[in-house]
C-alpha positions in Angstrom: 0.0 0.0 0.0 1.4 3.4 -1.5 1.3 6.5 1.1 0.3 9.6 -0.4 2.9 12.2 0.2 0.8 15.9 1.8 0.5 17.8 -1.2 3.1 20.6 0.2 5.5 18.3 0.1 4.8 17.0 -3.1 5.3 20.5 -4.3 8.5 20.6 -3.0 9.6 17.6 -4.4 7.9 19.1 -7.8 9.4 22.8 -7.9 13.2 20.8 -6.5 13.0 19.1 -9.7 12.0 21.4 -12.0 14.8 23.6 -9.9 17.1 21.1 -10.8 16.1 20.7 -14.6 16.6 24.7 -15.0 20.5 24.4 -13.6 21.8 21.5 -15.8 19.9 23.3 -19.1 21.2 26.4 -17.7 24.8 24.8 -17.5 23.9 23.1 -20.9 26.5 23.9 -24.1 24.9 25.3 -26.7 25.3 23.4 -30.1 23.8 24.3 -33.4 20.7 22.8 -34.5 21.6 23.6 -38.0 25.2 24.8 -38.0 24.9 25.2 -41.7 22.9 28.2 -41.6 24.7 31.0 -40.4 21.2 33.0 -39.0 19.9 29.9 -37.4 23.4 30.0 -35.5 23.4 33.0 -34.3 19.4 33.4 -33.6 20.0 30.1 -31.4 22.2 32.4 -29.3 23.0 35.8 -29.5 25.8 36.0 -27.5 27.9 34.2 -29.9 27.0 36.9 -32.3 28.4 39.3 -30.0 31.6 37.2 -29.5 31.6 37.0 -33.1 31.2 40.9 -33.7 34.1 41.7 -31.3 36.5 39.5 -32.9 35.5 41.3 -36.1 36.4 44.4 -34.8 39.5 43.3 -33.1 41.2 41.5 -36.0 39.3 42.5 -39.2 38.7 38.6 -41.0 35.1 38.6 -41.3 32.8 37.2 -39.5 31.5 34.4 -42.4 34.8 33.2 -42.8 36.0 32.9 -39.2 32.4 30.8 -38.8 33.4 28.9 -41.7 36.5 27.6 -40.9 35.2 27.0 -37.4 32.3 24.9 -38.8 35.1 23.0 -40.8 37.0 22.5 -37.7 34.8 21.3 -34.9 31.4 21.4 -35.9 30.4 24.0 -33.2 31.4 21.4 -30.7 32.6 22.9 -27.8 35.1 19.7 -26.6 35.8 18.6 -30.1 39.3 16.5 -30.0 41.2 14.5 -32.9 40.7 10.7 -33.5 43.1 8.1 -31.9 46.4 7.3 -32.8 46.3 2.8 -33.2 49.5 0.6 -32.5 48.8 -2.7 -35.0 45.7 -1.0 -35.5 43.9 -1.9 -32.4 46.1 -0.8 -29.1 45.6 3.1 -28.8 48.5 5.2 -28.5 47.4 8.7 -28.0 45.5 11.4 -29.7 46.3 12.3 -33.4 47.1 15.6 -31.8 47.1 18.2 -29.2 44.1 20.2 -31.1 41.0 20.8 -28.8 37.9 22.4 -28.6 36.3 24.7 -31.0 39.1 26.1 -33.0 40.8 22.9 -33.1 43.8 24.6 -31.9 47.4 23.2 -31.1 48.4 23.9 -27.4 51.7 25.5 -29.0 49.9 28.1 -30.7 46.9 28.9 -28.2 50.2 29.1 -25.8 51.3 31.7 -28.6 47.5 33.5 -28.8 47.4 33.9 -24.8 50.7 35.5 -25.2 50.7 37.8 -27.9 47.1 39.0 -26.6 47.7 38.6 -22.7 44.3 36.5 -22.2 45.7 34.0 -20.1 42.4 33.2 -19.0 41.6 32.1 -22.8 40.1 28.3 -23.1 39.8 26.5 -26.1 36.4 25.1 -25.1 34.6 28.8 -24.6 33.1 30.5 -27.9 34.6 33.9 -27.0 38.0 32.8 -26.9 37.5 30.2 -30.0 36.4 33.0 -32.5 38.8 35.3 -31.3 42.2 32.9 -31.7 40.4 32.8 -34.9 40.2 36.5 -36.1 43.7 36.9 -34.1 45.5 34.0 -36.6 43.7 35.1 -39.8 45.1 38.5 -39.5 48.3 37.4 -38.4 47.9 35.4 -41.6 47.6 38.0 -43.8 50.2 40.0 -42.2 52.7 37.2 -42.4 52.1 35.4 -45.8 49.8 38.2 -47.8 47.1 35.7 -47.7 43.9 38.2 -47.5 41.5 37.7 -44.6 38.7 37.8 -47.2 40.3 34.7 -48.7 38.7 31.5 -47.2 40.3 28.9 -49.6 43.8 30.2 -48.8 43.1 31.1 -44.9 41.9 27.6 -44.1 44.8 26.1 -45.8 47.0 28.2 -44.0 45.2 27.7 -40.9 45.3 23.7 -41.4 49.0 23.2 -42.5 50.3 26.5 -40.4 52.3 29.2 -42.1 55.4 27.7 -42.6 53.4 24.7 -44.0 51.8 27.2 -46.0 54.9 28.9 -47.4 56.0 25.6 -48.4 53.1 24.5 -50.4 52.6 21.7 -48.6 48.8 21.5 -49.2 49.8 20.7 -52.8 50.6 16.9 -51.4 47.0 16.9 -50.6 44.3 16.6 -52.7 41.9 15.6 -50.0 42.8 19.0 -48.1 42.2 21.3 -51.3 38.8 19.5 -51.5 38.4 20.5 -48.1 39.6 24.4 -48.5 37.1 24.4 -51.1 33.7 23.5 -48.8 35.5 25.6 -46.6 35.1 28.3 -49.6 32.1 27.5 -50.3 30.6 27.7 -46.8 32.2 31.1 -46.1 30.4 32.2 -49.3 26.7 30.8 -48.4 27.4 32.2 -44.5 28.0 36.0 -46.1 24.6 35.5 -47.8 22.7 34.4 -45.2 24.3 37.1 -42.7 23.3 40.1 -44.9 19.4 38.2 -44.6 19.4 38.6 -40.6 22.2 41.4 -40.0 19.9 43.9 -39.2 17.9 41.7 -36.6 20.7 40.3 -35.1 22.1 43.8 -34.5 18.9 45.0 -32.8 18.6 42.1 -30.8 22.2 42.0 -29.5 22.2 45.7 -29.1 19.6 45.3 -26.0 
């Protein structure tokens, strides 16, 4: 035989879990429900459009292409990391690489962003911080090889095999990656089109 609980208490135990419920979506990382669609994005939350806006200002490489390569890189996933290295193909080894979070980026080189920009609070797994490494190593592209911060084909290649890598060509070995540069392209290209359909929302709305 079941007691029934007083009904305060059942309301307690109702609004403690509906308490609950609010902190962990509250906690909750956003992701993209169609990262392909630049408004979507940025409609979903607006503070990334913010983040995004700021790192525009700061370093110049618009914000299409910075979302673009981003997209390419992690997907919008906050904790993205690289596959697994395989000894006889079955014991792993190790990651493929130190690359983490939404940028995808090395520890050398975030060492090198926190440094040259004094954010030594910076994590790879916080959007802010992401987009502006971003904007920060496309300009520093552009300053170092000419490469324009317009330029998503070149940026991304530059931005996958690193500058010295791109001085050296050495996306010319890979086919695979040139196919890669190009959706990258291609994305930055369909992102600028859908921004100029939402701009003017997203600015009144992230003006507030």
């Amino acid at each position: 035989m079941k007691l029934a609980l007083p009904a305060r208490l059942g309301s307690k135990r109702l609004g403690l879990v509906l308490l609950c419920t609010l902190l962990i979506s509250g906690c909750a990382t956003y992701r993209p429900s169609s990262p392909t669609n630049l408004c979507s994005i940025f409609s979903g939350n607006i503070s990334w459009y913010k983040d995004a806006k700021l790192s525009n200002s700061s370093w110049g490489t618009p914000i299409p292409v910075m979302m673009a390569i981003m997209q390419q890189e992690s997907n919008f996933v906050d904790d993205a990391r690289p596959g697994y290295k395989y000894f006889l193909g079955i014991i792993p080894t190790g990651r493929i690489s130190s690359a983490y979070g939404y940028s995808q980026a090395l520890n050398a080189v975030w060492g090198e962003y926190k440094t040259a920009t004094n954010n030594w609070g910076a994590d790879r797994d916080d959007f802010d911080d992401a987009i502006d490494f971003i904007g920060w190593y496309t300009a520093g592209t552009q300053r170092m090889t000419g490469v324009s911060k317009w330029d998503a084909y070149g940026q991304y290649l530059a931005y996958h095999e690193g500058r010295g890598g791109y001085k050296r060509k050495s996306y010319n070995k890979k086919p695979w990656l040139l196919g890669v540069a190009k959706k990258v392209k291609a994305r930055a290209a369909t992102y600028t089109t859908q921004l100029k359909s939402c701009k003017a929302d997203l600015d009144s709305r992230s003006s507030g």
